[in-house]
C-alpha positions as CSV (number, residue, x, y, z in Angstrom):
1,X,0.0,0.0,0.0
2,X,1.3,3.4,-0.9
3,X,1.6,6.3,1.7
4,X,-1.4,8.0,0.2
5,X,-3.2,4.5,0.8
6,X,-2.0,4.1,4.0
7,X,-2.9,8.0,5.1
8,X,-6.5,7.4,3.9
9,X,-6.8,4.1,5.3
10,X,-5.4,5.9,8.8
11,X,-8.1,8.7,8.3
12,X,-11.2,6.0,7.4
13,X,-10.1,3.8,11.0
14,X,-9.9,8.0,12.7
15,X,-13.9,8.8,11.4
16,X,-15.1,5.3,12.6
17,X,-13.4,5.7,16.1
18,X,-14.9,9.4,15.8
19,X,-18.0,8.2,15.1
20,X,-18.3,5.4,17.5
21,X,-17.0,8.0,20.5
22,X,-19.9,10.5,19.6
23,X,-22.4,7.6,19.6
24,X,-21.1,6.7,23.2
25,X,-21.2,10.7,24.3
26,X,-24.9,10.5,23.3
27,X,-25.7,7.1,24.7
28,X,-24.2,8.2,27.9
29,X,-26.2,11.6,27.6
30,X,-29.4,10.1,27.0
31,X,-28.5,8.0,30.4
32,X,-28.2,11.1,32.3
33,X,-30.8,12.6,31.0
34,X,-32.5,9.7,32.3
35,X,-31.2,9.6,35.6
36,X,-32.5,13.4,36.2
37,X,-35.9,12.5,35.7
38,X,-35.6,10.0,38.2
39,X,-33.9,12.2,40.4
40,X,-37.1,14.8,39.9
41,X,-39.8,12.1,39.8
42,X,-38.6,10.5,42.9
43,X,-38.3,14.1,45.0
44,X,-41.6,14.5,43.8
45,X,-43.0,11.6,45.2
46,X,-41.5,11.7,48.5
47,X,-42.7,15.8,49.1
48,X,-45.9,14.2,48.1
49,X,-46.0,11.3,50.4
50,X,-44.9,13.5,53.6
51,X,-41.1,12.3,53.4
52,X,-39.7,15.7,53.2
53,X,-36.1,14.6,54.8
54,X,-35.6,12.1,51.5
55,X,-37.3,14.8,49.0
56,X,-34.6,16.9,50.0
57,X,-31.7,14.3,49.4
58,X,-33.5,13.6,46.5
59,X,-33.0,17.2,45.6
60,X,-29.9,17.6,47.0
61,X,-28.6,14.7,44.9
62,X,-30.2,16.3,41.7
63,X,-28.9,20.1,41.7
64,X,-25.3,18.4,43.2
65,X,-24.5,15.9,40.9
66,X,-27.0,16.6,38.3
67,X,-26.8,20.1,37.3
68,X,-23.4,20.7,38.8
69,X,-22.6,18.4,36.0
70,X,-24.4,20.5,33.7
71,X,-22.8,23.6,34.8
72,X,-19.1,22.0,34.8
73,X,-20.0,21.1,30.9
74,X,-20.9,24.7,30.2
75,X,-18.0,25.9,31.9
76,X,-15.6,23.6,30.0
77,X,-17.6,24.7,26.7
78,X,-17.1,28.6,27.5
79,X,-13.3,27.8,27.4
């Protein structure tokens, strides 16, 4: 294979490993996304049922390690 073959070859393996690491980013995106509307649907239910101590962790858990997250992102983005 000639070095123009080879550099294209390199650069077709570079957009599949490119493509397969923004199909991970989203997976794991959808699975926060995910996790945030547990986060919010279980806070809910607990301030409905009278358990305000675990609505609170709930909530704590949420704005701490669920929009922190967010916030980190969007700091790293500004950057």
């Amino acid at each position: 294979m000639d070095e123009v073959g080879a550099t294209q070859s390199s650069v077709n393996d570079k957009v599949l490993e490119l493509r397969a690491v923004a199909d991970e980013l989203r997976a794991l995106d959808d699975h926060r996304v995910a996790l945030g509307d547990k986060l919010v649907d279980l806070e809910y239910w607990f301030r409905r049922v009278g358990c305000l101590e675990l609505s609170d962790h709930a909530l704590d858990v949420f704005v701490s390690r669920y929009v922190g997250r967010v916030f980190e992102l969007a700091d790293g983005l500004r950057e």
